[in-house]
C-alpha beads as a LAMMPS data file, in Angstrom:
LAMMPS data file: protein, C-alpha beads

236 atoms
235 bonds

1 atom types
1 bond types

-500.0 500.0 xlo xhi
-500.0 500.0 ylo yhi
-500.0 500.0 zlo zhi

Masses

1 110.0

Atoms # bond

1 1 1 -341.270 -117.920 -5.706
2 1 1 -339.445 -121.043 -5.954
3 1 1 -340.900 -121.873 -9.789
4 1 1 -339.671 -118.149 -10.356
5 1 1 -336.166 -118.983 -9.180
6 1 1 -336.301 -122.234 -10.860
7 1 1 -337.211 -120.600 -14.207
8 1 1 -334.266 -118.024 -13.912
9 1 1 -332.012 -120.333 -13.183
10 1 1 -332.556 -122.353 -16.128
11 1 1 -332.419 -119.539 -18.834
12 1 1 -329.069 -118.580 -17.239
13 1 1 -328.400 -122.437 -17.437
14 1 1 -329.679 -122.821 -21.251
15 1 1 -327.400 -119.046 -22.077
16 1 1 -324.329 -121.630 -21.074
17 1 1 -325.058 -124.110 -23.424
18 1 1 -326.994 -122.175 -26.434
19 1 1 -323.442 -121.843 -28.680
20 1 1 -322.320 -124.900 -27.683
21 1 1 -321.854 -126.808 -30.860
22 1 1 -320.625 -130.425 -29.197
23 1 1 -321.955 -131.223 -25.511
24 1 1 -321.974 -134.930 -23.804
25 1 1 -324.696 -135.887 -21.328
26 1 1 -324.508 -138.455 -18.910
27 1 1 -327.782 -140.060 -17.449
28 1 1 -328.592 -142.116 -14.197
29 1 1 -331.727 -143.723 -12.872
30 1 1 -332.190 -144.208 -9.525
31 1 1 -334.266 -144.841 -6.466
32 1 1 -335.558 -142.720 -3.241
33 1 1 -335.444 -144.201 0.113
34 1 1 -339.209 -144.093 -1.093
35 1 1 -338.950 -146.131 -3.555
36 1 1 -339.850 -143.410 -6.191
37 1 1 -337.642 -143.486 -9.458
38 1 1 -335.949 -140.462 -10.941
39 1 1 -334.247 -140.089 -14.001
40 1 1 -331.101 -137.141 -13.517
41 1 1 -328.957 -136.235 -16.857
42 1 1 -326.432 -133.894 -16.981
43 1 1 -324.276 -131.765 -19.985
44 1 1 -320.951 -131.097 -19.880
45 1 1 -318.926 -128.800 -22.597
46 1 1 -315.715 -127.074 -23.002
47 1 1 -316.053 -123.589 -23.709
48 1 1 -313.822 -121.294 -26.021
49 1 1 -311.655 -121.320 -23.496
50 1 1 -311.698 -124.933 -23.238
51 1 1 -312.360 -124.733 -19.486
52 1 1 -314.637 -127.371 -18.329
53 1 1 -318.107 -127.036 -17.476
54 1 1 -321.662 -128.733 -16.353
55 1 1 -325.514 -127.972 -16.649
56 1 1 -327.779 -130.352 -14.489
57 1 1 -330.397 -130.944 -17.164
58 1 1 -333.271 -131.865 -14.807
59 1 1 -333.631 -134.563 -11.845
60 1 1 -337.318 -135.575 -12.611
61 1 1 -339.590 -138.665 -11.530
62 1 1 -339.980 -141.494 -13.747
63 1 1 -342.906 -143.126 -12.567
64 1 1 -343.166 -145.297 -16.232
65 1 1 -341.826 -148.738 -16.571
66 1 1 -338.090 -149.174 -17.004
67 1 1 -338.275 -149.724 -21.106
68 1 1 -335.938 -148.279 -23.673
69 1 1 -338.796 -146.879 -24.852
70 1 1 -340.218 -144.841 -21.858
71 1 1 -336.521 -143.950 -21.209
72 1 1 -335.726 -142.972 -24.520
73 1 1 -338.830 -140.773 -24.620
74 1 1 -337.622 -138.385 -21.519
75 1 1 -334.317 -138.147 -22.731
76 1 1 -335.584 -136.917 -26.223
77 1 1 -337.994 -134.461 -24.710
78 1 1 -334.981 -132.858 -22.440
79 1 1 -332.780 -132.766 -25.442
80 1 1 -335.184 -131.107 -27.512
81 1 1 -336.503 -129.226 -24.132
82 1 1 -333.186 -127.556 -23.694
83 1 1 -332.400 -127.051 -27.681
84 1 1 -329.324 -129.497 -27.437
85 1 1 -331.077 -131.721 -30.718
86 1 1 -327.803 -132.122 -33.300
87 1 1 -325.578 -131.327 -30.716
88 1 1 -325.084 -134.184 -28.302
89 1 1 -321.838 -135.931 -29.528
90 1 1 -322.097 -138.701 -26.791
91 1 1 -323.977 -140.565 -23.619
92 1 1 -322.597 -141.776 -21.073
93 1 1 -324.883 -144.147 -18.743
94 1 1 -324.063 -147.443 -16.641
95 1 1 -323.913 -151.036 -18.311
96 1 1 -327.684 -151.708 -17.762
97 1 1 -329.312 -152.950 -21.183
98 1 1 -332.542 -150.702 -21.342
99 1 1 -330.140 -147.524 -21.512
100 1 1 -327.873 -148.626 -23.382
101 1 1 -330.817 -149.714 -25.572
102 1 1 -332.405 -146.230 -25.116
103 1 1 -329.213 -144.046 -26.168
104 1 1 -329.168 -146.440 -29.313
105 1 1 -332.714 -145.775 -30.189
106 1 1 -331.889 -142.190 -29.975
107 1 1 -328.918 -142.735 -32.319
108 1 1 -326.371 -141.105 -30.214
109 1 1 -323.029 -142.649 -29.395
110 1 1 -323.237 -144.602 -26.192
111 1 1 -320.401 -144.612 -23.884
112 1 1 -320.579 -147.068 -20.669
113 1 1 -319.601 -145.505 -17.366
114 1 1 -315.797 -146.201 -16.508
115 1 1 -316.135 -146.112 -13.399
116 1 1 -319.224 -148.159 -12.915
117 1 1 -317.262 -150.921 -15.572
118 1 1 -314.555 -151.462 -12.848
119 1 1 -317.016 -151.983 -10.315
120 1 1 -318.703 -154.997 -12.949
121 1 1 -315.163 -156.530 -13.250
122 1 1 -314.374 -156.364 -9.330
123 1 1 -317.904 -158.028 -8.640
124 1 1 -317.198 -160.668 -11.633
125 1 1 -313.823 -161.215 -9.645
126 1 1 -314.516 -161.746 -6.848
127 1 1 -317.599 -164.375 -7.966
128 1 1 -315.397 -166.628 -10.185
129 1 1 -313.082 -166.583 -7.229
130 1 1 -314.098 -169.694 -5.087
131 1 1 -312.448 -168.931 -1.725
132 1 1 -313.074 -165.442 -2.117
133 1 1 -316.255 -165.986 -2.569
134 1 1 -316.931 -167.906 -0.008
135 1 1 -315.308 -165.659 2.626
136 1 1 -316.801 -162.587 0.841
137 1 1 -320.514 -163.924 1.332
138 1 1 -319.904 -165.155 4.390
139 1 1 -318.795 -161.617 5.490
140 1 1 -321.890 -160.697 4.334
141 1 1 -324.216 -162.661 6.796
142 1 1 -321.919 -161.560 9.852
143 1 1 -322.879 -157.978 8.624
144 1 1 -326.203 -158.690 7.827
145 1 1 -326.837 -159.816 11.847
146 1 1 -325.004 -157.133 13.143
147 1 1 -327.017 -154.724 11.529
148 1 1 -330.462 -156.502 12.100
149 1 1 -329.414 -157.280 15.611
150 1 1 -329.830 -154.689 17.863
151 1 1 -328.882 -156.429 20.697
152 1 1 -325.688 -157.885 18.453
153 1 1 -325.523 -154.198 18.047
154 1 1 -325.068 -152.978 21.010
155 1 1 -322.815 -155.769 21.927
156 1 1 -320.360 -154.576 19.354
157 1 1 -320.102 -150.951 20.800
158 1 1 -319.795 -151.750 24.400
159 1 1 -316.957 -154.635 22.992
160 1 1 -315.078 -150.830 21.212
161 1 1 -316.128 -149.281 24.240
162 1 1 -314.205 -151.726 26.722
163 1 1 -311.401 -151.819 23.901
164 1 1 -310.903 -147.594 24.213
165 1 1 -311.814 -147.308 20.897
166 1 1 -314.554 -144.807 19.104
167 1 1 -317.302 -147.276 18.496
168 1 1 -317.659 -147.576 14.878
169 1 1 -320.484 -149.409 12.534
170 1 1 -320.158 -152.543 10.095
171 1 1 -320.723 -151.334 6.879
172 1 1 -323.101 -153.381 4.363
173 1 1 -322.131 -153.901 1.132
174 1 1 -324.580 -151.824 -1.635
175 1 1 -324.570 -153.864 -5.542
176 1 1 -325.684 -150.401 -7.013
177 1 1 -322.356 -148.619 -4.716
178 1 1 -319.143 -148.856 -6.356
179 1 1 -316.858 -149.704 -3.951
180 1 1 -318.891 -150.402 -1.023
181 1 1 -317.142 -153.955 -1.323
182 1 1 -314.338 -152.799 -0.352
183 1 1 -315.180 -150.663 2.336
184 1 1 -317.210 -153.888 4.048
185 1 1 -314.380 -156.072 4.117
186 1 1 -311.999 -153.001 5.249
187 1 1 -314.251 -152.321 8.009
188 1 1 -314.846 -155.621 9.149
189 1 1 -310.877 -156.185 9.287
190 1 1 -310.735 -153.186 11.508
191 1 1 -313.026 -154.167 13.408
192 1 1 -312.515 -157.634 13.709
193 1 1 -311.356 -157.972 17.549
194 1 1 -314.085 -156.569 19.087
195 1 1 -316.586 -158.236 16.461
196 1 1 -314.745 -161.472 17.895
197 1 1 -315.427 -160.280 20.801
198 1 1 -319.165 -159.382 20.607
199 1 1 -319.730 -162.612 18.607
200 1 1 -317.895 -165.720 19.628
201 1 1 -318.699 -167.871 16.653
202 1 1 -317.782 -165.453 14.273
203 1 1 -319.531 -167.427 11.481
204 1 1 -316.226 -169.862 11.306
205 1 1 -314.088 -167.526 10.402
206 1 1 -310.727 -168.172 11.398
207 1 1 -307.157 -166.326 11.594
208 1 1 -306.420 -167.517 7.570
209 1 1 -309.547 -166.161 6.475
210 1 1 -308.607 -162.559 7.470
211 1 1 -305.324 -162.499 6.030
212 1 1 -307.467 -163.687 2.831
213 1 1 -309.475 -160.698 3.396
214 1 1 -306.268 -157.984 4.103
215 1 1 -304.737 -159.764 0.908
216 1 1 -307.965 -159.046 -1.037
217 1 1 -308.013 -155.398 -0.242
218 1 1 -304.429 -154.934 -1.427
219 1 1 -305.710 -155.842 -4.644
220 1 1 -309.338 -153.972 -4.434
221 1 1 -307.278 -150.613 -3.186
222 1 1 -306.408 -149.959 -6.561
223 1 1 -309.863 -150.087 -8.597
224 1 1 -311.051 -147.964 -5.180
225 1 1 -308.675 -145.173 -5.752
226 1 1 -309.669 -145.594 -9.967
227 1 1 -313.442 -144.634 -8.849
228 1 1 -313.117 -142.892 -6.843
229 1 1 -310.775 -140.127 -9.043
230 1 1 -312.653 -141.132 -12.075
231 1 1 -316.362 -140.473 -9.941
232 1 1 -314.506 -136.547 -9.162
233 1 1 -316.528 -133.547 -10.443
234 1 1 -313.959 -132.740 -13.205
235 1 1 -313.291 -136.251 -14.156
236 1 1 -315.916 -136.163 -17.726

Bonds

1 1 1 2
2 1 2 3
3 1 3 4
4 1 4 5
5 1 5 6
6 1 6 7
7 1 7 8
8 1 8 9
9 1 9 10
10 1 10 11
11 1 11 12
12 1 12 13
13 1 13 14
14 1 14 15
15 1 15 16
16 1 16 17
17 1 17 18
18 1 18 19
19 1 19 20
20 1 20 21
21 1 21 22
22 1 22 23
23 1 23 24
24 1 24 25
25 1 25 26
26 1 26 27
27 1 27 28
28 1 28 29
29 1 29 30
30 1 30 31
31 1 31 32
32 1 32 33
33 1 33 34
34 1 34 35
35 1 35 36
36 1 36 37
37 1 37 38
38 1 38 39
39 1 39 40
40 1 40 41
41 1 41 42
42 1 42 43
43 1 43 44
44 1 44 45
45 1 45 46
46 1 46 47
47 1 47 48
48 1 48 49
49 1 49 50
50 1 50 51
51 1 51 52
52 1 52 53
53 1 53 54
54 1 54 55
55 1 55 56
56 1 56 57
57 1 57 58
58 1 58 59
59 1 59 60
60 1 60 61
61 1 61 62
62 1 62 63
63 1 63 64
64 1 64 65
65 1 65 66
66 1 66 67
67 1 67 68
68 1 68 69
69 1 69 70
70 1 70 71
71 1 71 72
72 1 72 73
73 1 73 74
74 1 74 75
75 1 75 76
76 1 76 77
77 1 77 78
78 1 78 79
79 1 79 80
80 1 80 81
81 1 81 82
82 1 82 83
83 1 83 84
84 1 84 85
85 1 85 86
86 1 86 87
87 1 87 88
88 1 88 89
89 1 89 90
90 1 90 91
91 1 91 92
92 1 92 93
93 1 93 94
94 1 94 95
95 1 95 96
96 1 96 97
97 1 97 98
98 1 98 99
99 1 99 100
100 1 100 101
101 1 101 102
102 1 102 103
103 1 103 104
104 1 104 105
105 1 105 106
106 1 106 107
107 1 107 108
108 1 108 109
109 1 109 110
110 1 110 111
111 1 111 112
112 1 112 113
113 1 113 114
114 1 114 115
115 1 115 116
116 1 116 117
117 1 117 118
118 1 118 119
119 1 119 120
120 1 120 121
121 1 121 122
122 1 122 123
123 1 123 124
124 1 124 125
125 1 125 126
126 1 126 127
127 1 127 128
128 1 128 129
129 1 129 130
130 1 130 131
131 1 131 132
132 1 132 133
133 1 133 134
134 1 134 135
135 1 135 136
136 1 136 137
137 1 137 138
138 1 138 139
139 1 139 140
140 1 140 141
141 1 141 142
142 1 142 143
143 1 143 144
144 1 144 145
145 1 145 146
146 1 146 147
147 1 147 148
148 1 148 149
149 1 149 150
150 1 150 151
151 1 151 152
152 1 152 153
153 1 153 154
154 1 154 155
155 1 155 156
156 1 156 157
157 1 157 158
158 1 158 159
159 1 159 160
160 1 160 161
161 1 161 162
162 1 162 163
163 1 163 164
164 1 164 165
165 1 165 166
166 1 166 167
167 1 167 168
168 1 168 169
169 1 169 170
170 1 170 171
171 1 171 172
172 1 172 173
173 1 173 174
174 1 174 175
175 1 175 176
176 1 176 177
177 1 177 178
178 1 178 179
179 1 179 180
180 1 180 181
181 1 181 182
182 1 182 183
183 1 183 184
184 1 184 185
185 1 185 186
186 1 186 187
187 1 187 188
188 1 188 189
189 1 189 190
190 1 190 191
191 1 191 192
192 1 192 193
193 1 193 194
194 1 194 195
195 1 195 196
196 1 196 197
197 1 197 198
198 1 198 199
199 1 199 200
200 1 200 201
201 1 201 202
202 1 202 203
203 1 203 204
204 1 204 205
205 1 205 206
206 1 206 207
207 1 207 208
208 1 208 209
209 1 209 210
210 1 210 211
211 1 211 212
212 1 212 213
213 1 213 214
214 1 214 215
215 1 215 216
216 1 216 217
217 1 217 218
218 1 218 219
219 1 219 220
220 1 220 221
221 1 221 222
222 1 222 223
223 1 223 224
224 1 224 225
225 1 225 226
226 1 226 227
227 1 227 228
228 1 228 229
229 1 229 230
230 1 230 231
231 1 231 232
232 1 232 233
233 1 233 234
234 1 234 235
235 1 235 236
């Protein structure tokens, strides 16, 4: 039933793109909670009305190695797969070398994801920064216990609780999640009395260092709100 549906699906999906003569894919790979890799790509087109539109090509496991190679070899056999061979004007993928290496061997255009450039720059930023970076790893570790702790845990909630506020959890910073920066440090500034609170060292951090971190996220709001409009479903 459900390889039926699948099946029907798809020739209603390949109909879309048949007279298509220009489409763009973009391609991720990415991991489970599992630990299982998949590789997903995705078409988009503008049809004679020019109105936007997107096919999810397939969201399959890659259990191979990482290589150009291996990666280059799915994406040829779901071009060819879904009859899109002479028609793919462009790739878009994140900065990582074995896809960019993998579009190339394909001899398509390659086009790095916007979105996931401004998240390179804001990590490169706030690295070369030495006070920032400083503060921003030390941030880190006072996450890092609070979410390993759950005693420390628990401790912070009862602190909200006491405070009348919802109790609310310190976010960890993802590499592989744009933004999620951001979002750590804004989280741990609103929740930095009853973190104070719940931890009376608080890892040395001091009054300056949180008007670092509120200064920081005036300048991080702005490549948040970038990725976050160019990461929207009609943003190609």
């Amino acid at each position: 039933m459900v390889r039926h549906k699948y099946r029907e699906e798809k020739e209603k999906a390949m109909a879309q793109v048949k007279n298509i003569p220009s489409v763009c894919l973009t391609a991720d790979m990415w991991s489970s909670l599992t630990m299982e890799s998949y590789l997903g790509v995705t078409c988009h087109y503008t049809d004679s009305t020019t109105e936007l539109g997107s096919v999810v090509l397939g969201v399959s496991k890659f259990p191979k190695s990482h290589t150009a190679d291996n990666i280059k070899e799915a994406l040829s056999e779901l071009i060819s797969d879904w009859g899109l061979t002479g028609s793919v004007a462009a790739m878009v993928t994140d900065n990582a070398a074995n896809m960019v290496s993998a579009i190339q061997k394909l001899g398509l255009r390659h086009l790095p994801c916007f979105a996931h450039t401004i998240n390179l720059i804001v990590k490169r930023a706030v690295e070369e920064h030495e006070v920032m970076a400083d503060i921003h790893s030390r941030a880190r570790r006072v996450v890092s216990y609070f979410r390993s702790s759950t005693k420390a845990t628990e401790k912070l909630i009862l602190a909200q609780e006491r405070m009348g506020r919802q109790p609310l959890k310190l976010l960890q910073e993802v590499d592989t999640r744009w933004n999620s920066t951001h979002d750590m440090l804004q989280r741990l500034i609103d929740l930095r009395e009853p973190v104070g609170a719940a931890l009376a060292s608080l890892a040395n951090f001091v009054y300056a260092d949180f008007d670092i971190i509120s200064e920081s996220l005036e300048v991080l709001a702005p490549f948040k709100y970038a990725t976050e409009e160019l990461s929207g479903e009609k943003r190609v």
